[in-house]
N, CA, C and O atoms as CSV, one atom per row, in Angstrom:
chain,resi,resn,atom,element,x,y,z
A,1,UNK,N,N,0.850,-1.182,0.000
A,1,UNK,CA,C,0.000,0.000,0.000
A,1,UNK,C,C,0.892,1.240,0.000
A,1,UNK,O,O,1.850,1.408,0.754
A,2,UNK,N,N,0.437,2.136,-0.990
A,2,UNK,CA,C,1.625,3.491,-0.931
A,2,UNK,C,C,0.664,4.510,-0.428
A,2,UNK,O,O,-0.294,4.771,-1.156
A,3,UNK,N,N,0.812,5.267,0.983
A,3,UNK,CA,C,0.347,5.984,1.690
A,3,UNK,C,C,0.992,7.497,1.265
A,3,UNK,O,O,2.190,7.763,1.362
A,4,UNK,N,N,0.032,8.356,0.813
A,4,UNK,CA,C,-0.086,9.487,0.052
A,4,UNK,C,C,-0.074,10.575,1.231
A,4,UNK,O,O,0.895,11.214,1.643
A,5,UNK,N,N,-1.475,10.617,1.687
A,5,UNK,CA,C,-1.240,11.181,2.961
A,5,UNK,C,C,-2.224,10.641,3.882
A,5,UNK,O,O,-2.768,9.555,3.679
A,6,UNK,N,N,-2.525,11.548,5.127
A,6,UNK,CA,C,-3.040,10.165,6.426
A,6,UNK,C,C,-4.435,9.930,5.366
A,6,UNK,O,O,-4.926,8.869,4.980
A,7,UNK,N,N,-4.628,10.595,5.228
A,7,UNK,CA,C,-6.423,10.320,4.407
A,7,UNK,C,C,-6.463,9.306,3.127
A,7,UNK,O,O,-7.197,8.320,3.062
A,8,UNK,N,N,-5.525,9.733,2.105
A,8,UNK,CA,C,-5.409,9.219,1.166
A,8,UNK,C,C,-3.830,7.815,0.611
A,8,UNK,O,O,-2.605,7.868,0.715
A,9,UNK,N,N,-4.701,6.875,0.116
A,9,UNK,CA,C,-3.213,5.526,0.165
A,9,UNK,C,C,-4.037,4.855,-0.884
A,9,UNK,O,O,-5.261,4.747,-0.943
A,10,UNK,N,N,-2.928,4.340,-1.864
A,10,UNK,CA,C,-3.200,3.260,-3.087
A,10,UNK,C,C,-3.104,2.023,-2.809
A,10,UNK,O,O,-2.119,1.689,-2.150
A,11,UNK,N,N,-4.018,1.051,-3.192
A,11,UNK,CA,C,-3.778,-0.167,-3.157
A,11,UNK,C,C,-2.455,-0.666,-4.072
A,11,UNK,O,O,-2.005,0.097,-4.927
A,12,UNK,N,N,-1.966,-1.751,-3.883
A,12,UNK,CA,C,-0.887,-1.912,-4.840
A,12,UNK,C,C,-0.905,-2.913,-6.188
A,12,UNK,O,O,0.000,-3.214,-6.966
A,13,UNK,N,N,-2.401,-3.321,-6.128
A,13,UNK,CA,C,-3.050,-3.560,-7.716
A,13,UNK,C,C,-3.432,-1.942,-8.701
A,13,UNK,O,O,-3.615,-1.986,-9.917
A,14,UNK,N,N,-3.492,-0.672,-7.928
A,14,UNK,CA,C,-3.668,0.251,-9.010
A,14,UNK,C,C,-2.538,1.076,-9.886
A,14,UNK,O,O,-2.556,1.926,-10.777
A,15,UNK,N,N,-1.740,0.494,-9.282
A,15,UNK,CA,C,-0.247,0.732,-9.967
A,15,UNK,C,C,0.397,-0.008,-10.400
A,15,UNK,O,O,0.595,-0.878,-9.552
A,16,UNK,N,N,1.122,-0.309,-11.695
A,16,UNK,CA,C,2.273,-1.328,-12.139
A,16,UNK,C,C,3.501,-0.768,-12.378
A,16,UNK,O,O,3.934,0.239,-12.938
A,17,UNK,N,N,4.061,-1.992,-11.619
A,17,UNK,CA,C,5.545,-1.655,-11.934
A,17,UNK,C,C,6.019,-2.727,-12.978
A,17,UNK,O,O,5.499,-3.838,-13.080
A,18,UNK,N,N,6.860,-2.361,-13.594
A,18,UNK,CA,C,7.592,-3.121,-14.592
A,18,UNK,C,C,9.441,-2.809,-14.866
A,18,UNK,O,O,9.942,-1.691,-14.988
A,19,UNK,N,N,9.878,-3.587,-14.892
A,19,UNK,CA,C,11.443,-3.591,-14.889
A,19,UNK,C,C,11.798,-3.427,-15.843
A,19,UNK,O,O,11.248,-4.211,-16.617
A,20,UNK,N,N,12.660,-2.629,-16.448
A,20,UNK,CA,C,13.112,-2.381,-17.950
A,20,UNK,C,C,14.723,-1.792,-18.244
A,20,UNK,O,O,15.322,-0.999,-17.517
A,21,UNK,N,N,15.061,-2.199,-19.076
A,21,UNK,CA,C,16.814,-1.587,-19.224
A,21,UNK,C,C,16.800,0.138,-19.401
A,21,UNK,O,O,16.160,0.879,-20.148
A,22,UNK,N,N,17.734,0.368,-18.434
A,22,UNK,CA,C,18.312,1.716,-18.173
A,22,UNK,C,C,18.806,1.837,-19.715
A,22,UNK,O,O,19.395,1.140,-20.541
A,23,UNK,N,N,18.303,2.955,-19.634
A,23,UNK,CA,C,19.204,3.893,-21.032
A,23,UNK,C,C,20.648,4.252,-20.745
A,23,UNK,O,O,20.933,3.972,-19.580
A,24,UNK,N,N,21.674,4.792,-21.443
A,24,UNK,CA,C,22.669,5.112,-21.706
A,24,UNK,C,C,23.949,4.671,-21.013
A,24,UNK,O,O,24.013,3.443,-21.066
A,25,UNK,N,N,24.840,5.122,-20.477
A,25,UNK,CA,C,26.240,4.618,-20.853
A,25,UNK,C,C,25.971,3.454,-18.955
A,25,UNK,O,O,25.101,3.413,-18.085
A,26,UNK,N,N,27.256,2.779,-19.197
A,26,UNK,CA,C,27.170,1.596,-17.886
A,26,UNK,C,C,27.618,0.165,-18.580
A,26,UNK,O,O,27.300,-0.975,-18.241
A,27,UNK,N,N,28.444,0.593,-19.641
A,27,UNK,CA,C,29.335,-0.817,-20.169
A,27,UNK,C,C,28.779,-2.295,-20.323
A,27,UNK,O,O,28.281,-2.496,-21.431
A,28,UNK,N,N,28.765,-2.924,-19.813
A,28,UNK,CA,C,28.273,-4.564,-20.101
A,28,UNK,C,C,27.198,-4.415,-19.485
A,28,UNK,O,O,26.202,-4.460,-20.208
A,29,UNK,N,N,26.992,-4.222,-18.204
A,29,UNK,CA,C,26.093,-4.184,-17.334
A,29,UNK,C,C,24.528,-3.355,-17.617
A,29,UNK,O,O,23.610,-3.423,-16.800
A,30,UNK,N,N,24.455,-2.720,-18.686
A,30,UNK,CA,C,23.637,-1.878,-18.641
A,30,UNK,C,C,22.564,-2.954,-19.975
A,30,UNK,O,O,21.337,-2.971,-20.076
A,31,UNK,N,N,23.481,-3.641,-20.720
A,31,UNK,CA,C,22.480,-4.612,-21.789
A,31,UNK,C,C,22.212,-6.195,-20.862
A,31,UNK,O,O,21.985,-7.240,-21.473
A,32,UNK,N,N,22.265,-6.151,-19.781
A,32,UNK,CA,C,22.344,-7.539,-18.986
A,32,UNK,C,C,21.215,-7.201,-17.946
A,32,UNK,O,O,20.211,-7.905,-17.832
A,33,UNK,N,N,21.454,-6.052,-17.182
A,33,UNK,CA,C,20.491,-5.904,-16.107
A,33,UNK,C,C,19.341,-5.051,-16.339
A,33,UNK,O,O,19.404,-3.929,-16.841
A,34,UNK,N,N,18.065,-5.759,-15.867
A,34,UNK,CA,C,16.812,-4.833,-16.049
A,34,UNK,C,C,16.528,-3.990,-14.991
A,34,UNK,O,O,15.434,-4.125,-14.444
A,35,UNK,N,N,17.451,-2.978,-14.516
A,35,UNK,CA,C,17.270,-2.012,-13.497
A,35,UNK,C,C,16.431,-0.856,-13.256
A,35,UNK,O,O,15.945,-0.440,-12.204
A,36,UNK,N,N,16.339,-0.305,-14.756
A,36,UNK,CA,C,15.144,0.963,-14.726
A,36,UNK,C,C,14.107,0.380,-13.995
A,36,UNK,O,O,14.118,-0.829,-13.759
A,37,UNK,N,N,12.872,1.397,-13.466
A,37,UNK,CA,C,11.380,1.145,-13.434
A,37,UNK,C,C,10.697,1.698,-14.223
A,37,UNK,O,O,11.070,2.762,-14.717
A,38,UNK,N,N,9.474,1.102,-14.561
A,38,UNK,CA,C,8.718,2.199,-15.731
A,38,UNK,C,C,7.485,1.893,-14.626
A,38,UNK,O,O,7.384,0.745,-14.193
A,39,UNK,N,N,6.744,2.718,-14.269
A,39,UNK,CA,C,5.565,2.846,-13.544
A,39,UNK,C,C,4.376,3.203,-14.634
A,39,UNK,O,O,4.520,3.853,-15.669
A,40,UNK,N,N,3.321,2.684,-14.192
A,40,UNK,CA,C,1.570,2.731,-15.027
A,40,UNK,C,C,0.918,3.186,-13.963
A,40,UNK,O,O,0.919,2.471,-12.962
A,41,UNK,N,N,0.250,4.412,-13.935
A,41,UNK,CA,C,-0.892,4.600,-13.227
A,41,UNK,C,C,-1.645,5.548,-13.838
A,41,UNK,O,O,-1.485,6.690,-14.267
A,42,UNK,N,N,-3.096,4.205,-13.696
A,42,UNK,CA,C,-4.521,4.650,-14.634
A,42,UNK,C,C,-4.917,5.537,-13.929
A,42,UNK,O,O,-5.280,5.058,-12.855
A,43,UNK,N,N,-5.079,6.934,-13.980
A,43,UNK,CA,C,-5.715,7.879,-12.592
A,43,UNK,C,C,-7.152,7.679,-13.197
A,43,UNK,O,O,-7.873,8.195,-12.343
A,44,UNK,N,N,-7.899,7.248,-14.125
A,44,UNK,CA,C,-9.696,7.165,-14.274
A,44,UNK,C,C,-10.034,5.876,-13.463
A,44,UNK,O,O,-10.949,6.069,-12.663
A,45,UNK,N,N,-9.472,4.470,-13.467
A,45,UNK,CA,C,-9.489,3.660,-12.501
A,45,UNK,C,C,-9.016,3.353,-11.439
A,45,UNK,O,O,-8.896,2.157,-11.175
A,46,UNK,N,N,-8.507,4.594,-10.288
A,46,UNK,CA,C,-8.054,4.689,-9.789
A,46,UNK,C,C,-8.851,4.800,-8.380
A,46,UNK,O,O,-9.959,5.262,-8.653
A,47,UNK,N,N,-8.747,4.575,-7.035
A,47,UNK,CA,C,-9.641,4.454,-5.817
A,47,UNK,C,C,-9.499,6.171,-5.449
A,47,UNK,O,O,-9.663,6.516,-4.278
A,48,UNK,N,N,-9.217,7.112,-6.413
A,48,UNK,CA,C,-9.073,8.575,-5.618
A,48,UNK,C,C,-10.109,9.151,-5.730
A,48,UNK,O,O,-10.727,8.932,-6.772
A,49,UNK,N,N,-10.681,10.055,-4.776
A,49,UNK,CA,C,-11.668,11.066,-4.887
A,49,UNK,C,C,-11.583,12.217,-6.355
A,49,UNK,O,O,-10.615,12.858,-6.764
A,50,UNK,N,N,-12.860,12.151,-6.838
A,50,UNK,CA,C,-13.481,12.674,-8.014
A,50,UNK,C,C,-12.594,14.001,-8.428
A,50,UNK,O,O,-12.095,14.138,-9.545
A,51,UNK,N,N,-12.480,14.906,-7.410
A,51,UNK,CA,C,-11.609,16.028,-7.096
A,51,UNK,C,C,-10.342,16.226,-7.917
A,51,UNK,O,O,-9.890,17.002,-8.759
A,52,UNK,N,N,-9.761,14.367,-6.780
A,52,UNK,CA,C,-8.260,14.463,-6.922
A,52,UNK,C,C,-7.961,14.544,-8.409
A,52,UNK,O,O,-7.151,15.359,-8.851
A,53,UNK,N,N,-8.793,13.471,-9.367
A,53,UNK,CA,C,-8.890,12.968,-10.346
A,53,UNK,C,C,-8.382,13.999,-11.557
A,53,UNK,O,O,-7.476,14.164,-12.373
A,54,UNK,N,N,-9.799,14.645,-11.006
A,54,UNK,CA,C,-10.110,16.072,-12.083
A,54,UNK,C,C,-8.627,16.783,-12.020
A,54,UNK,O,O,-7.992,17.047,-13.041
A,55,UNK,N,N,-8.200,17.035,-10.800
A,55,UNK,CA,C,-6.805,17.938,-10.628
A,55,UNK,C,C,-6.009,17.532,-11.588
A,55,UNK,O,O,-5.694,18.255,-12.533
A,56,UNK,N,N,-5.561,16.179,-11.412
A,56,UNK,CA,C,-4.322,15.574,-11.900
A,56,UNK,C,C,-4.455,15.496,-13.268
A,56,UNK,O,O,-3.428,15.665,-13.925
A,57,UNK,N,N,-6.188,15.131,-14.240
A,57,UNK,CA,C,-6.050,15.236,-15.044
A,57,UNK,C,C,-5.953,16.502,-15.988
A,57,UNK,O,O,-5.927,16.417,-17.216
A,58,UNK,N,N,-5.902,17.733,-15.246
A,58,UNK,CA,C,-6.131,18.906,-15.582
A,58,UNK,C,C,-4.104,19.294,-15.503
A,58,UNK,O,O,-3.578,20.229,-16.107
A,59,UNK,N,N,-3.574,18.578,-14.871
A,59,UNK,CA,C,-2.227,19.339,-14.984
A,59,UNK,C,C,-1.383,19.515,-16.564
A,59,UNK,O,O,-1.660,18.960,-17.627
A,60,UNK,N,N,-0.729,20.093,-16.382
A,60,UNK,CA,C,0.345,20.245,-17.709
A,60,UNK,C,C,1.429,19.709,-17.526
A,60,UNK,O,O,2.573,20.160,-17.571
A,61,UNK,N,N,0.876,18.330,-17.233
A,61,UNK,CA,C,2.712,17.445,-17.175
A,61,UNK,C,C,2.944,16.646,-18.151
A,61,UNK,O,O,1.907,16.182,-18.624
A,62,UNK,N,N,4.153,16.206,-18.776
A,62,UNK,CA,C,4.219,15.429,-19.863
A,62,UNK,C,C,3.766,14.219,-19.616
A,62,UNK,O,O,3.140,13.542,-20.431
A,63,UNK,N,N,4.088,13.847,-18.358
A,63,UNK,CA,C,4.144,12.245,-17.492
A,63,UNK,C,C,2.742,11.228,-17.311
A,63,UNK,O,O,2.672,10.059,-16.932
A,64,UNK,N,N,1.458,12.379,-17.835
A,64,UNK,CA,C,0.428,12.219,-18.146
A,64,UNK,C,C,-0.149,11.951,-19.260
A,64,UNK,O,O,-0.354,12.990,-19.888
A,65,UNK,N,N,-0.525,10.974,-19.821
A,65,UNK,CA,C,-0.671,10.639,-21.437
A,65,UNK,C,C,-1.834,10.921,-21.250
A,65,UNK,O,O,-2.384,10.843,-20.152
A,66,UNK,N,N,-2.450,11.344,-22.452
A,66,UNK,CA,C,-3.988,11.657,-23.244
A,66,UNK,C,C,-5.136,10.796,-22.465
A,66,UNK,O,O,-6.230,11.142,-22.019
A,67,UNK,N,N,-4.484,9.583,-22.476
A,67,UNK,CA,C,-6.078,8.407,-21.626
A,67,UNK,C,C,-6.166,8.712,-20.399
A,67,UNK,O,O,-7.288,8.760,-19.896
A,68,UNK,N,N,-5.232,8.940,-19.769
A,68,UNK,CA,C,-5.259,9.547,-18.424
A,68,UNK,C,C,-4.550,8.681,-17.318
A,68,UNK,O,O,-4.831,8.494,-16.134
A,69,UNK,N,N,-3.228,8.079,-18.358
A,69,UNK,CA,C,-2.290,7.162,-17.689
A,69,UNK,C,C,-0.869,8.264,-17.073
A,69,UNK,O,O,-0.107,8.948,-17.757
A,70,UNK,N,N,-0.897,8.141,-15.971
A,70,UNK,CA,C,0.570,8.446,-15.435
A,70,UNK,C,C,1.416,7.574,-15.870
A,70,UNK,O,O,1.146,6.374,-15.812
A,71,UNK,N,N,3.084,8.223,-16.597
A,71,UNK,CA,C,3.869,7.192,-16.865
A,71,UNK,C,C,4.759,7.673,-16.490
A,71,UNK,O,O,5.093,8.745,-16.995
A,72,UNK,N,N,5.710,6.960,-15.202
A,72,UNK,CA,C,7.104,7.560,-14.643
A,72,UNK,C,C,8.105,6.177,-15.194
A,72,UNK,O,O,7.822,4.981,-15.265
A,73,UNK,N,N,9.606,7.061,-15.597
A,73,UNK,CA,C,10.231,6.016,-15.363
A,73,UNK,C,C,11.741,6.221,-14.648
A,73,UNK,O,O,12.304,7.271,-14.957
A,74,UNK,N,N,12.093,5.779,-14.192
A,74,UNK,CA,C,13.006,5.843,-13.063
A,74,UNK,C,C,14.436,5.182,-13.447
A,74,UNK,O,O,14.301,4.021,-13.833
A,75,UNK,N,N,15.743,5.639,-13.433
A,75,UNK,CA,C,16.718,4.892,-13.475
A,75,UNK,C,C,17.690,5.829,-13.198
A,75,UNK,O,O,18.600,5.915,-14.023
A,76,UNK,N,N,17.719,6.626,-12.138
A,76,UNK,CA,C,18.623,6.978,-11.969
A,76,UNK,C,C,19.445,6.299,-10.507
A,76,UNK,O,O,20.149,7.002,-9.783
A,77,UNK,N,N,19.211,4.920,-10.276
A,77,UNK,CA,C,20.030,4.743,-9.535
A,77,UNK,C,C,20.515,3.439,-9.944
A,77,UNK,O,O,20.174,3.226,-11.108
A,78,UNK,N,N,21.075,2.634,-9.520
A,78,UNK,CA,C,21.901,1.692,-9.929
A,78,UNK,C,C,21.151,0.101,-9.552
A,78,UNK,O,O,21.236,-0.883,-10.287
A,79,UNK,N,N,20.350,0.160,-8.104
A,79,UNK,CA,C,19.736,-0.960,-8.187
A,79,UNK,C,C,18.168,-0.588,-8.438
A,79,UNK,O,O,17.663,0.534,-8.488
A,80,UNK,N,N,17.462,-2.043,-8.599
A,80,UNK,CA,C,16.297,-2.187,-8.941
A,80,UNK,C,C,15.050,-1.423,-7.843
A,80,UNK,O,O,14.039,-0.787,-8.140
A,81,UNK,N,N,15.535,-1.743,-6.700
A,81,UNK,CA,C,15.119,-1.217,-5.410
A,81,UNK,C,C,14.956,-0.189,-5.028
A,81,UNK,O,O,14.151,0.157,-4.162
A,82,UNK,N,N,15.947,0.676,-5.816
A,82,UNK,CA,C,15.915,1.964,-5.690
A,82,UNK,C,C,15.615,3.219,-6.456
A,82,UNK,O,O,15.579,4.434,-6.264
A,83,UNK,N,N,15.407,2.308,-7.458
A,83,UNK,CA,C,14.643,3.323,-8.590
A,83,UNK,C,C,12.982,2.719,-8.163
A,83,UNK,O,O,12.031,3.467,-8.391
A,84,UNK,N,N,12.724,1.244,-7.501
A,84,UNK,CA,C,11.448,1.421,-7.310
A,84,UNK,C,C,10.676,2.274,-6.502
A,84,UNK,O,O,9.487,2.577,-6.604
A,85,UNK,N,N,11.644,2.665,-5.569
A,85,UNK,CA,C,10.990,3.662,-4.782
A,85,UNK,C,C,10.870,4.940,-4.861
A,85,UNK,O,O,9.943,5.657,-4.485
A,86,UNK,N,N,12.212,5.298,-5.556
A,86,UNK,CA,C,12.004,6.337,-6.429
A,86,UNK,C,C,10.895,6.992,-7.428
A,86,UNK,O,O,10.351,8.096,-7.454
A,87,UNK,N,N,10.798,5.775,-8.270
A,87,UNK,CA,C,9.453,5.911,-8.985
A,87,UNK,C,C,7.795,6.282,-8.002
A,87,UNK,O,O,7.012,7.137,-8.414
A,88,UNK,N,N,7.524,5.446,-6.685
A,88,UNK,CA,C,6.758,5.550,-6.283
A,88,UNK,C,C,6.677,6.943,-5.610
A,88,UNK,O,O,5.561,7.323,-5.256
A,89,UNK,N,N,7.903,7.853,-5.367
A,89,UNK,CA,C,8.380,8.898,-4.356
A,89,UNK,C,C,7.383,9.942,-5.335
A,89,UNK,O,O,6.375,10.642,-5.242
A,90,UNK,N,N,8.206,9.605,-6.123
A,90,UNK,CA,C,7.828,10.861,-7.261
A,90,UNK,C,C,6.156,10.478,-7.987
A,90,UNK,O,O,5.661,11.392,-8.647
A,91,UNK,N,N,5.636,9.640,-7.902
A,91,UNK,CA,C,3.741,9.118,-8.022
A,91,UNK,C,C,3.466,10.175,-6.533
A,91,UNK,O,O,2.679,11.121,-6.507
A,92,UNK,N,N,4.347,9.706,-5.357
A,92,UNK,CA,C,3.257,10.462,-4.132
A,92,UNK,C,C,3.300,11.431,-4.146
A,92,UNK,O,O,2.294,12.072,-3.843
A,93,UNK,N,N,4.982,12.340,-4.654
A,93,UNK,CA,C,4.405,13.990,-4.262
A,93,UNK,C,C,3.629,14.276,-5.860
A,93,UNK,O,O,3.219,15.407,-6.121
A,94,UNK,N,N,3.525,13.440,-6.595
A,94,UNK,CA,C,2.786,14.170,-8.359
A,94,UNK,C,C,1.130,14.302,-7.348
A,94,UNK,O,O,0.325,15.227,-7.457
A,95,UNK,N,N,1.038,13.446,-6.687
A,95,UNK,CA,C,-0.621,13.246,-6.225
A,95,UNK,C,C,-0.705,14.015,-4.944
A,95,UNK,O,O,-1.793,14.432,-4.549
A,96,UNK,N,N,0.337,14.207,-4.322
A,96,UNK,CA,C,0.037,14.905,-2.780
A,96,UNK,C,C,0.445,16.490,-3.277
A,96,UNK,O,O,0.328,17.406,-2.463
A,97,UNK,N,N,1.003,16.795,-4.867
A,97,UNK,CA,C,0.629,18.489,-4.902
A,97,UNK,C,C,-0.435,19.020,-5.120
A,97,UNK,O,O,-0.886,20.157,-4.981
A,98,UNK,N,N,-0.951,17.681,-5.629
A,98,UNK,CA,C,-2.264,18.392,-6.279
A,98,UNK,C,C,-3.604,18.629,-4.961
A,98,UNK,O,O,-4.477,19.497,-4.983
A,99,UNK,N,N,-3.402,17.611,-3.945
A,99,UNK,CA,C,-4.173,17.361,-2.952
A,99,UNK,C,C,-3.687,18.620,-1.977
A,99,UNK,O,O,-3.988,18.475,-0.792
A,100,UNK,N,N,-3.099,19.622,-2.266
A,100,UNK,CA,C,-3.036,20.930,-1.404
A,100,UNK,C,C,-3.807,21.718,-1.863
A,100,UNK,O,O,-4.116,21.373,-3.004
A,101,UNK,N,N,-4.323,22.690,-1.529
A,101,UNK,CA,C,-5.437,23.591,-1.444
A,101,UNK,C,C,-4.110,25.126,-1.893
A,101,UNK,O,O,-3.053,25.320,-1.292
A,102,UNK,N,N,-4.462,25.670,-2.660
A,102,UNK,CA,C,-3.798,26.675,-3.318
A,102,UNK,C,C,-4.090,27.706,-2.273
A,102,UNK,O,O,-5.217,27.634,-1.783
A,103,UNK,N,N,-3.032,28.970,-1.686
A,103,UNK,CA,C,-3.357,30.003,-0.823
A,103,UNK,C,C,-4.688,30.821,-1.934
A,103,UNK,O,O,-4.821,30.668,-3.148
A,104,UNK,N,N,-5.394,31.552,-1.137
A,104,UNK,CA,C,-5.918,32.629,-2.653
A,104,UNK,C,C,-5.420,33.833,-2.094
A,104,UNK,O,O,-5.223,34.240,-0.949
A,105,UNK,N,N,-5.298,34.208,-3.046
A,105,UNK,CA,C,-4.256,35.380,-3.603
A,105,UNK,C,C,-5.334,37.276,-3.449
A,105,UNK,O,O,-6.331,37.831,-3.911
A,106,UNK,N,N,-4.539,37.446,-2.773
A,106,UNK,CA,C,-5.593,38.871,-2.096
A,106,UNK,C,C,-5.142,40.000,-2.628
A,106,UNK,O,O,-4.246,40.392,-1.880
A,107,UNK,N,N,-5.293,40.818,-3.613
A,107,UNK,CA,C,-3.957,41.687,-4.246
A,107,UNK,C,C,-4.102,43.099,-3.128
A,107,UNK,O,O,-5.007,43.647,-2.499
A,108,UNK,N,N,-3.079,43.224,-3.268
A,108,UNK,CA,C,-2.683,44.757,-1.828
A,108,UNK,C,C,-2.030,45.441,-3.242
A,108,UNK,O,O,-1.758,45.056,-4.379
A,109,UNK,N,N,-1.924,47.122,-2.190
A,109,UNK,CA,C,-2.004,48.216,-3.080
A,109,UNK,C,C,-0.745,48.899,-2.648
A,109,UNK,O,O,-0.541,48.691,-1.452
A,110,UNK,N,N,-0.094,49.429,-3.052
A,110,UNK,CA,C,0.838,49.996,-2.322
A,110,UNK,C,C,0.766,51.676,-1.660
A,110,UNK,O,O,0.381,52.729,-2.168
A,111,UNK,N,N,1.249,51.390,-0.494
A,111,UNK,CA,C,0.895,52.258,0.348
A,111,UNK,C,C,1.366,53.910,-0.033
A,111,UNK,O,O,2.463,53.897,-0.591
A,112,UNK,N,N,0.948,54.952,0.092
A,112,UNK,CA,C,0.894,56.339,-0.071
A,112,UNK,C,C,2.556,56.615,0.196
A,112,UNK,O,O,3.137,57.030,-0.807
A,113,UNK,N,N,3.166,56.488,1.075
A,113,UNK,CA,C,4.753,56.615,1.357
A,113,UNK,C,C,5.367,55.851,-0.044
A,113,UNK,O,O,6.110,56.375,-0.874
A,114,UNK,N,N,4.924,54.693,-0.054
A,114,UNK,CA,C,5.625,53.941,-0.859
A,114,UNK,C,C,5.803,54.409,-2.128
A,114,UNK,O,O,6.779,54.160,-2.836
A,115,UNK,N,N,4.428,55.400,-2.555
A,115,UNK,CA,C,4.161,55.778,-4.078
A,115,UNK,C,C,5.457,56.998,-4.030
A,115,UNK,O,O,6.237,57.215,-4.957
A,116,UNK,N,N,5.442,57.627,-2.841
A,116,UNK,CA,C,6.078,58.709,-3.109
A,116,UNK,C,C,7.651,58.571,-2.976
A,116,UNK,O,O,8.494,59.449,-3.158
A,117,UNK,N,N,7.841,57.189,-2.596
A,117,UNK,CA,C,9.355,57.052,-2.477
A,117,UNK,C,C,9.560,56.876,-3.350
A,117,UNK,O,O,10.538,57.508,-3.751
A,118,UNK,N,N,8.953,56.025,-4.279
A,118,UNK,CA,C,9.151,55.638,-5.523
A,118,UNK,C,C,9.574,56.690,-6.194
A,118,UNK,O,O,10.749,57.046,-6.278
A,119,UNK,N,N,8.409,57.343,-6.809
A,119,UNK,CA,C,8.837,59.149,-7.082
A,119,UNK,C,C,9.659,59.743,-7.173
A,119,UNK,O,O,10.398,59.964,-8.133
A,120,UNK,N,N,9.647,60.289,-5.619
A,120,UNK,CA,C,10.857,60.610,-5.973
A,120,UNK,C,C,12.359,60.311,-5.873
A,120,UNK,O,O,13.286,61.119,-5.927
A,121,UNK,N,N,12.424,58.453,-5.653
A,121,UNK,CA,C,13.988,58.084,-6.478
A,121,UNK,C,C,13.911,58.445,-8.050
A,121,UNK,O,O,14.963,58.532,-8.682
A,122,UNK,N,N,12.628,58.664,-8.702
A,122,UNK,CA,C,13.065,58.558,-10.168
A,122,UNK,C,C,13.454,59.900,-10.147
A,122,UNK,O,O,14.602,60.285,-10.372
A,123,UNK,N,N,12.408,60.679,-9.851
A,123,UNK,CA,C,13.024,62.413,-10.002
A,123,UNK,C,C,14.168,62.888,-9.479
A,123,UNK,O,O,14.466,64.065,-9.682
A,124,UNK,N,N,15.174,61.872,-8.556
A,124,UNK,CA,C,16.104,62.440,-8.205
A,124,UNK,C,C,17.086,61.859,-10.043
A,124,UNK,O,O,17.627,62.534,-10.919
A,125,UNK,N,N,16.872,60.322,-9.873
A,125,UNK,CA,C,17.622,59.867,-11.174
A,125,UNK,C,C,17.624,60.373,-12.229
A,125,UNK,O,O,18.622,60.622,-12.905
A,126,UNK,N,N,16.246,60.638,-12.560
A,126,UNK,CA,C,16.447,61.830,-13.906
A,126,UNK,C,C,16.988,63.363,-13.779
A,126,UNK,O,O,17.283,64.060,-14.750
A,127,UNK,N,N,17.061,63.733,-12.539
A,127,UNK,CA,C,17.865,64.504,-12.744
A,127,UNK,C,C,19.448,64.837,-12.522
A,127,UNK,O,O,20.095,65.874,-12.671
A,128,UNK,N,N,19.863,63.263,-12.022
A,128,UNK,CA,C,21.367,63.102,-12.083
A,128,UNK,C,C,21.644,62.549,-13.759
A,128,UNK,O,O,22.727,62.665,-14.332
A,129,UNK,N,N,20.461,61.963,-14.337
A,129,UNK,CA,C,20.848,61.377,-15.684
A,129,UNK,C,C,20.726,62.964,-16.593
A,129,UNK,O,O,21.341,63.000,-17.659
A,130,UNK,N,N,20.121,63.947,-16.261
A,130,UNK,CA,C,19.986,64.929,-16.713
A,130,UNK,C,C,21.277,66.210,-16.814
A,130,UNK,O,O,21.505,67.212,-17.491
A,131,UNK,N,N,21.715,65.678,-16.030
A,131,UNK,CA,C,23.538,66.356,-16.140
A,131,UNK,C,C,24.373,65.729,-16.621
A,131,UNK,O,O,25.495,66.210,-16.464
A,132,UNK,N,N,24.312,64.678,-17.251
A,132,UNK,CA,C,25.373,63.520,-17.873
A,132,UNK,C,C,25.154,64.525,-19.259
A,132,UNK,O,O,26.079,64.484,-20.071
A,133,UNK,N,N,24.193,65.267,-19.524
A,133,UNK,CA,C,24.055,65.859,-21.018
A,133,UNK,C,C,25.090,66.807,-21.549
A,133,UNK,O,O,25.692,67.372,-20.636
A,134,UNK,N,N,25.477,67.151,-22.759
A,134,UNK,CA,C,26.566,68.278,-23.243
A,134,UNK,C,C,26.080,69.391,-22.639
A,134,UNK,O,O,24.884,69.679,-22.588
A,135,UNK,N,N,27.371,70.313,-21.972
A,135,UNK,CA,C,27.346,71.052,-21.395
A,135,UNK,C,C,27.126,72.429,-22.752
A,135,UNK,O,O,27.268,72.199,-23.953
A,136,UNK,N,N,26.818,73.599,-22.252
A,136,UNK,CA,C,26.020,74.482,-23.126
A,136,UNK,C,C,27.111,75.888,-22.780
A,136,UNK,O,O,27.320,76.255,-21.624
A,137,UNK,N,N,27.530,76.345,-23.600
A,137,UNK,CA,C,28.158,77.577,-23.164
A,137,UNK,C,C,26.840,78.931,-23.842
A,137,UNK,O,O,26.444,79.220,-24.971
A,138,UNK,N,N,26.515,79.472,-22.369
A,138,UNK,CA,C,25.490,80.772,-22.624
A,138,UNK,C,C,25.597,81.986,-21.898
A,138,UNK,O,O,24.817,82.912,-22.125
């Protein structure tokens, strides 16, 4: 069971794991051992609340295919064990960001001092940039 958070946990029939050869360099060892993980998770047949669903299928991640399969794959470590958990690390926080509640956003104004500090740093700057100009004989 992969425990998401206290409320929310996957059974471990709604996820597959599958073992597959690591990509790129690792000499003999890398065409011999099936160390990567490639992870499957169906989020439409999935035991999550309707909510969660909608969230996850609404994100802009690549890792999300069109049917509404999560696909992670994992190999950045050397044993099998550790890219499996890896893979699963990175399934719990993809599902426990979405299961946070966004702050909402209150827009503030800036305060009367503030407008005028502003101010006048520029009016002092334009008028130090205002003497950098050719001098005028009159």
């Amino acid at each position: 069971m992969l425990t998401i958070t206290p409320t929310i946990a996957l059974e471990d029939d709604e996820y597959e794991l599958k073992a597959i050869r690591a990509q790129g360099p690792g000499g003999q060892n890398v065409n011999k051992v099936s160390s990567a993980i490639h992870l499957r998770f169906d989020v439409g047949q999935s035991s999550l609340s309707e909510h969660v669903k909608e969230a996850l299928l609404n994100l802009k991640d690549s890792r999300i295919t069109r049917d509404g399969c999560i696909v992670i794959k994992a190999q950045q470590f050397r044993t099998q064990e550790k890219n499996r958990e890896d893979a699963l690390s990175r399934l719990r926080d993809l599902i426990a960001g979405v299961t946070k509640r966004q702050k909402v956003r209150r827009p503030t104004k800036p305060s009367r001092a503030a407008k005028k500090r502003r101010m006048d740093s520029k009016t002092k700057r334009g008028r130090s940039k205002n003497l950098r100009g050719k001098v005028t004989d009159e």
